[in-house]
C-alpha positions as CSV (number, residue, x, y, z in Angstrom):
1,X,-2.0,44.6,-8.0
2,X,1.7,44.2,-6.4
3,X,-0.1,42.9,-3.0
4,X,-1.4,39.9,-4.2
5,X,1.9,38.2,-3.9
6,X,1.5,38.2,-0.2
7,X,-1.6,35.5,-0.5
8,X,0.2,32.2,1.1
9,X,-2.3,29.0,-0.5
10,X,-0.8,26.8,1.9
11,X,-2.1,28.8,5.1
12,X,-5.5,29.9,2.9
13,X,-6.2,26.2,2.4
14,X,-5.4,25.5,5.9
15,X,-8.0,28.4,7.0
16,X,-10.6,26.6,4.5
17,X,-10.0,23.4,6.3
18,X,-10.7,25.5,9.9
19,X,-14.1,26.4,8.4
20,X,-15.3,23.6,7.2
21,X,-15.0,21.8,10.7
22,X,-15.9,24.6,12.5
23,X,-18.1,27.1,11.2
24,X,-21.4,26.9,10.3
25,X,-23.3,25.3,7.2
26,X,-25.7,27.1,4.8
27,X,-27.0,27.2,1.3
28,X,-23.3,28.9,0.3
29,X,-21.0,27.3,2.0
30,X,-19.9,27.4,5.5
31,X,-19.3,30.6,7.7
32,X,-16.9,31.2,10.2
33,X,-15.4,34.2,11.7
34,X,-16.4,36.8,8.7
35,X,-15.3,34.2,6.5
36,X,-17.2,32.1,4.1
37,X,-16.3,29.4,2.3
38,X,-16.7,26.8,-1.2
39,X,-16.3,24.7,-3.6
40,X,-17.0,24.7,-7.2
41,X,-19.2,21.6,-8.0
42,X,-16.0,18.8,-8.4
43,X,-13.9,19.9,-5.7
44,X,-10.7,21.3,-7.5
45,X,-11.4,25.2,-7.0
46,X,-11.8,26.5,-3.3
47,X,-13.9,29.8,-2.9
48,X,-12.7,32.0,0.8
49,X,-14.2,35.7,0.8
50,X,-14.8,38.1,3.4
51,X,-17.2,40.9,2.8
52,X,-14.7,43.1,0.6
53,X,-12.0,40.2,-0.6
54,X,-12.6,36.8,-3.0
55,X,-10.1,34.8,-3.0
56,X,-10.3,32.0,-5.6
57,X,-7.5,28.8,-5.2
58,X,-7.2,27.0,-8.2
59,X,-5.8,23.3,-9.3
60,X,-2.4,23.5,-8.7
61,X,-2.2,26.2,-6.4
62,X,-3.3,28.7,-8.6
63,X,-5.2,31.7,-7.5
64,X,-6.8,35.0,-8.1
65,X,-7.9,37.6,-5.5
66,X,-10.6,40.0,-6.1
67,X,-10.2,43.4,-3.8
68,X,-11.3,47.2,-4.1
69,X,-8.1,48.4,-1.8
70,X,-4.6,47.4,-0.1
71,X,-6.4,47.9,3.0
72,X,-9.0,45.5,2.4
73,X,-6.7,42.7,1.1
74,X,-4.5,43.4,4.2
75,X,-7.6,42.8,6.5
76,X,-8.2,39.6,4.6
77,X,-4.8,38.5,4.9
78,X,-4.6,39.1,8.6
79,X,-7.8,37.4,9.3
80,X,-5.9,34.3,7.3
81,X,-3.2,34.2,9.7
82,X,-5.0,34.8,13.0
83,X,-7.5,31.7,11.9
84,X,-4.3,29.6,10.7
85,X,-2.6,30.4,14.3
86,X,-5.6,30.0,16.6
């Protein structure tokens, strides 16, 4: 889907930093703010999902987004940037 261009790895990695140190460690990662976030088991692919949204950074910045709607990626997306600005 067109949308997926709007997904800025920079500020998604900056947002997986945020919940590491802040949120709250379990079994699947850490949660933070309707966020929850991973690794894969060497460290090179980065897992941040939401409830509706998986987004899935790759080495070298690649990355694929999993979403049922615009509206849900949108959601996603803003939650990104109010964590990244906060």
């Amino acid at each position: 889907m067109e949308e997926e261009h709007k997904v800025d790895v920079k500020q998604a990695l900056r947002v997986f930093n945020r919940v590491t140190r802040d949120g709250r460690k379990t079994h699947d990662g850490w949660h933070y703010q309707g966020l929850t976030v991973s690794t894969d088991f060497d460290g090179y692919t980065v897992f941040i999902h939401s409830n509706r949204v998986k987004l899935s950074i790759f080495f070298h910045n690649k990355f694929s987004v999993d979403y049922q709607n615009s509206n849900d990626l949108q959601e996603f997306l803003d939650l990104l940037a109010r964590l990244d600005r906060d």
